[in-house]
C-alpha positions in Angstrom: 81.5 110.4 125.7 79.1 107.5 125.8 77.1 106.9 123.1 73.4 106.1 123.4 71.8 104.1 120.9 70.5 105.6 118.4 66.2 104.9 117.7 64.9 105.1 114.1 67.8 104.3 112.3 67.4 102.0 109.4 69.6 100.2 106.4 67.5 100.3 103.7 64.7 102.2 102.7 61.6 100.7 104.2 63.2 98.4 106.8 64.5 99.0 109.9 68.1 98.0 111.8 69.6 94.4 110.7 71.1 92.4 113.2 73.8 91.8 110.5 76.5 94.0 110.7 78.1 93.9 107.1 76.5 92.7 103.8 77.7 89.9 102.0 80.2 90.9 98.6 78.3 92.4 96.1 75.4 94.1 98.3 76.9 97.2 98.1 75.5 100.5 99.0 77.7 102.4 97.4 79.0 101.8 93.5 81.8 104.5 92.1 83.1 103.6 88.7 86.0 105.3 86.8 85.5 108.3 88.9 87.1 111.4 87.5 87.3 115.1 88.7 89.6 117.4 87.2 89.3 121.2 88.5 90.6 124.5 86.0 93.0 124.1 84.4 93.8 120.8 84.2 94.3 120.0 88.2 93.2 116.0 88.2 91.9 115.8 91.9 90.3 112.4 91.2 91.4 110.2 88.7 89.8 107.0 87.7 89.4 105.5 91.2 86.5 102.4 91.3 85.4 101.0 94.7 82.6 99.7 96.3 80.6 100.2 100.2 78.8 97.2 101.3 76.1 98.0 103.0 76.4 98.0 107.1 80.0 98.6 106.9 82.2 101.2 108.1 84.6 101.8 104.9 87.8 103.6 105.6 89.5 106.3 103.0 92.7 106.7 103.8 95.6 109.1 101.9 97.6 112.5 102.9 96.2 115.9 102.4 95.8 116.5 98.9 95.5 113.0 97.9 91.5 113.4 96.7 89.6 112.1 99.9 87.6 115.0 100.3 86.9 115.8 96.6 85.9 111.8 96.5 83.3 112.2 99.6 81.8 116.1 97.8 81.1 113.9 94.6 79.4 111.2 96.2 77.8 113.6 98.2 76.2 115.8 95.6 78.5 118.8 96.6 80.3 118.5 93.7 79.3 117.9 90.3 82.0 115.4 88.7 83.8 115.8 85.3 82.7 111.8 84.5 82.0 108.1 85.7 79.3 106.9 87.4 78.3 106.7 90.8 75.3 104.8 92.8 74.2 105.2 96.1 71.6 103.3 97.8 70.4 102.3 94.2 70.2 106.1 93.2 72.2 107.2 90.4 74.5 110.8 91.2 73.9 112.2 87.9 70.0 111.6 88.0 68.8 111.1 91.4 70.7 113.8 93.5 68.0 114.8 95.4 67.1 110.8 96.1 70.7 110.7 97.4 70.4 113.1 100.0 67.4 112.2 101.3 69.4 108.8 103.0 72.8 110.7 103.7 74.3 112.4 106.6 77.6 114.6 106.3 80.0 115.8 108.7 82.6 118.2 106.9 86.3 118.1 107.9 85.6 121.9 109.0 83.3 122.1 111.8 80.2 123.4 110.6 78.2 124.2 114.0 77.2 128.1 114.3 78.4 129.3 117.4 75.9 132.5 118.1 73.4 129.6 118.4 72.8 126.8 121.5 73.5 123.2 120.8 69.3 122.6 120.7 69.2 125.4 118.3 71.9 124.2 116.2 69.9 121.1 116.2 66.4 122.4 115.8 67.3 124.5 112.7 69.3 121.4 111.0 65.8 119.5 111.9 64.3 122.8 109.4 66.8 121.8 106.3 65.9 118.3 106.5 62.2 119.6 106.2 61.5 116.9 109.8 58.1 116.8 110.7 56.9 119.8 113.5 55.9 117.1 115.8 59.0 115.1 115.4 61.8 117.9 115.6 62.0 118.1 120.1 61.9 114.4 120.6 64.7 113.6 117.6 66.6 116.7 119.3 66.4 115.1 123.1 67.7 111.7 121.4 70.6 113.3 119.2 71.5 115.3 122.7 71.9 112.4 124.4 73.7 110.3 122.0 76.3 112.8 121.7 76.1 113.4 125.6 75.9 116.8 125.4 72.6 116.9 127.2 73.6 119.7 130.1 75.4 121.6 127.5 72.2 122.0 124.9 70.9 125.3 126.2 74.8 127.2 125.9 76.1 128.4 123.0 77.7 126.8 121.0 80.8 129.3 121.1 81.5 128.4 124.6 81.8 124.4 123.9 85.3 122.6 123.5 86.7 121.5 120.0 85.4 117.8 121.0 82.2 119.0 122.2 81.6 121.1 118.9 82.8 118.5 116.7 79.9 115.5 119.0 77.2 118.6 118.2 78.7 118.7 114.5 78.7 114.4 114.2 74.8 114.8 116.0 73.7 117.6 112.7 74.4 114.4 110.6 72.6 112.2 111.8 69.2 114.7 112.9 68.2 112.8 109.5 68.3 109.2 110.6 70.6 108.3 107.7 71.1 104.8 106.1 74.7 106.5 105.1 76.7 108.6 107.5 79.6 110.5 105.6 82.6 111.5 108.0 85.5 113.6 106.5 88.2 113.4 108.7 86.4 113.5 112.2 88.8 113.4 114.7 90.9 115.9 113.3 92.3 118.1 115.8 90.7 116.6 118.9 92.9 115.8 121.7 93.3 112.0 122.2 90.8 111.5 124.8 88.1 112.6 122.6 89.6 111.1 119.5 88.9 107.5 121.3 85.2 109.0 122.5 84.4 109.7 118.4 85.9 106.4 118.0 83.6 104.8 119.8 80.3 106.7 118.9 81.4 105.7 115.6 81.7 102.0 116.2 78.1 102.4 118.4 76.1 103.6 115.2 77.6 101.1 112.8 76.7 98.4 115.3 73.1 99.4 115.0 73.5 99.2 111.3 74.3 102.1 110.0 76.9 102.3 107.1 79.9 104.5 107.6 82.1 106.3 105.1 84.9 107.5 106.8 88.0 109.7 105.3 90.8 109.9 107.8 94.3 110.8 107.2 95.4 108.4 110.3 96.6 104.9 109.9 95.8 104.3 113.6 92.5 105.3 112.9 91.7 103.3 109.5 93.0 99.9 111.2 91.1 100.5 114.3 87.5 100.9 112.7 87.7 99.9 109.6 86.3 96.9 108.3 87.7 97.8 104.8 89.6 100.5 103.4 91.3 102.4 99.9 94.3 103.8 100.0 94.3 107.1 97.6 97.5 109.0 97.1 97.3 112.1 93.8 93.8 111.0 92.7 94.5 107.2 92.2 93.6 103.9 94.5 96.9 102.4 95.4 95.3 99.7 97.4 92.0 98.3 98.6 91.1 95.1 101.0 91.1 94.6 105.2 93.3 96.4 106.7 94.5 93.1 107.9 94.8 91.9 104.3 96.3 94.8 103.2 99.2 94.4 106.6 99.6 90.8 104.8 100.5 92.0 101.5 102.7 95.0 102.6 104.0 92.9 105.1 105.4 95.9 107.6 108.8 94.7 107.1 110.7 98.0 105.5 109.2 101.0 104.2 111.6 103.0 102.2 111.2 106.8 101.5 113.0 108.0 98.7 114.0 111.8 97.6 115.1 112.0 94.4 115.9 115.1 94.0 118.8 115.1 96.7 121.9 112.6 96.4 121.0 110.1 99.2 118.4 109.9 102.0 116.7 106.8 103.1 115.0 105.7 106.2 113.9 102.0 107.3 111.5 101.1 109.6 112.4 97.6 110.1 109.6 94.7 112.2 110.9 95.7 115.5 109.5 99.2 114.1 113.1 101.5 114.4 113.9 104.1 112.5 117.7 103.1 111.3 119.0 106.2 109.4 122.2 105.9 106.9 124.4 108.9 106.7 122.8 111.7 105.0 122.7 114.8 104.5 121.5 116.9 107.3 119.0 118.7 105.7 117.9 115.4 103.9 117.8 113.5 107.2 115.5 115.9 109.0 113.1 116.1 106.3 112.7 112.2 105.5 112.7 111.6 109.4 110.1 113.9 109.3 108.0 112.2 106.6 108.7 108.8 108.6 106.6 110.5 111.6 104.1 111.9 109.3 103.3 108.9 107.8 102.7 107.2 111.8 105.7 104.8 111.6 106.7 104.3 115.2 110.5 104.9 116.1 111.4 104.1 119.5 109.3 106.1 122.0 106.3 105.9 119.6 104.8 108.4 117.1 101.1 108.4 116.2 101.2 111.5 113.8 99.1 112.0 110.4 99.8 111.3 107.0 101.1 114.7 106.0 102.8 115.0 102.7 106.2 117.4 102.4 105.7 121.0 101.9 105.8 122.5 98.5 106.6 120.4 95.3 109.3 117.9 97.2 108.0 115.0 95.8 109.1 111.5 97.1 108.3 108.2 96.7 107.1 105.8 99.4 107.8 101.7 98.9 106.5 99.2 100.1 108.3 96.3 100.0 108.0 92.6 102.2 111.0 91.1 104.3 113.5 89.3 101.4 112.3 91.0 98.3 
């Protein structure tokens, strides 16, 4: 996929596309403060997490399943109400100015949202409807979405027949029909095969280099470091880290990562700089699973893994450290 630039898309209500990519510290977009949501009975989804968007940036999310990415993005979204703390966007407050918020957001959901008994231009054209477009606008800001998402030969089939990577580009193109300041992407290459992993990749780095700002969730580590200009690390509703990926590489250092499972009488794992998996003599059972979690969590053993941050099934907690070469 090559992505077309985009016309009409502006940074800040009344202006149109800076030539400056990110704004300085403290011109933020985005403002969440002790953010908390806690779902019946007493299931803390979010808890307490503070962070900042500047404006023109693409901010990665990063966690496993579970750890409160999605959740985060619904709040800040207006899909879900939260249980307290305060959150700005654009200079709108959440709890007062919902309707202000979505009026300079786009959204892609982690679940494909395109309906498939309907073409591409009519997936398109009634998305133009929700966002109330003009009559006289909706065809021309259809032709331009079709062709930055280069699925100009493809508009007039259904969307049924279309590959996962051409349903997710329609599903990306339904976001932006609204010529957001703020483009919201939950975990968008999810699924896709790597060939259109690197094509989203790229769209993604195309609209933020005409100034859009870009909060992305993503599950990948891969992914996070390659777009990212910076990111929060969120693991069981709290921020374990925030910075550049290259500042956050700094301070963990990549040296050994230790996983831990307490519930079992030994089983470690080190991935050491050359990036090898050395396993000590465990358990069977206890190797296989923290071996497992190694590869989940993307560390590369020799002949490379690039796999998702997955958590282990059910309630088998462990503990991940982080520690620099000598300490």
């Amino acid at each position: 996929m090559t992505a077309q630039p985009m016309t009409g898309v502006s940074t800040a209500r009344g202006s149109t596309v800076s030539t400056s990519k990110v704004g300085p510290p403290g011109d933020a977009i985005i403002r969440v403060q002790d953010l908390v949501k806690v779902f019946d009975p007493d299931i803390r989804a979010v808890d307490g997490i503070s962070f900042e968007v500047r404006r023109g940036e693409i901010f990665g999310f990063l966690g496993p399943n579970g750890a409160g990415k999605s959740t985060t993005i619904k709040v800040i979204t207006t899909l879900l109400q939260k249980t307290s703390g305060t959150v700005s966007v654009d200079g709108f407050d959440l709890a007062k100015q919902p309707a202000k918020i979505r009026e300079v957001i786009g959204y892609a959901a982690q679940e494909i949202s395109v309906d498939d008994d309907l073409t591409g231009r009519e997936n398109l054209r009634l998305q133009c409807k929700f966002y109330h477009i003009p009559r006289d606008e909706i065809e021309s800001r259809i032709e331009t979405i079709l062709k930055a998402v280069d699925l100009v030969e493809a508009a007039d089939r259904r969307a049924g027949t279309y590959s996962t990577g051409m349903r997710r580009r329609l599903d990306l193109g339904m976001g932006l029909i609204s010529r957001p300041e703020i483009l919201f992407l939950d975990e968008p290459t999810t699924g896709l095969d790597p060939q259109n992993r690197v094509a989203v990749w790229n769209y993604i780095k195309s609209l933020n280099e005409q100034g859009m700002t870009i909060f992305l969730t993503t599950q990948y580590m891969e992914e996070a470091d390659h777009l990212a200009d910076r990111l929060c690390i969120i693991d069981r509703g709290k921020l374990v880290a925030q910075g550049t990926p290259a500042e956050l590489k700094a301070e963990i250092g990549a040296d050994v990562i230790a996983l831990v499972k307490p519930q079992f009488e030994a089983g470690r794992a080190e991935v050491g700089k050359g990036g090898i998996v050395k396993d000590e003599t465990v358990h069977e059972r206890v190797l296989a699973e923290v071996t497992a979690a190694a590869d989940a969590l993307g560390l590369k053993r020799a002949g490379g893994v690039d796999s998702p941050i997955t958590g282990m099934e059910g309630n088998k907690e462990f503990l991940l450290h982080l520690r620099q070469s000598g300490t």
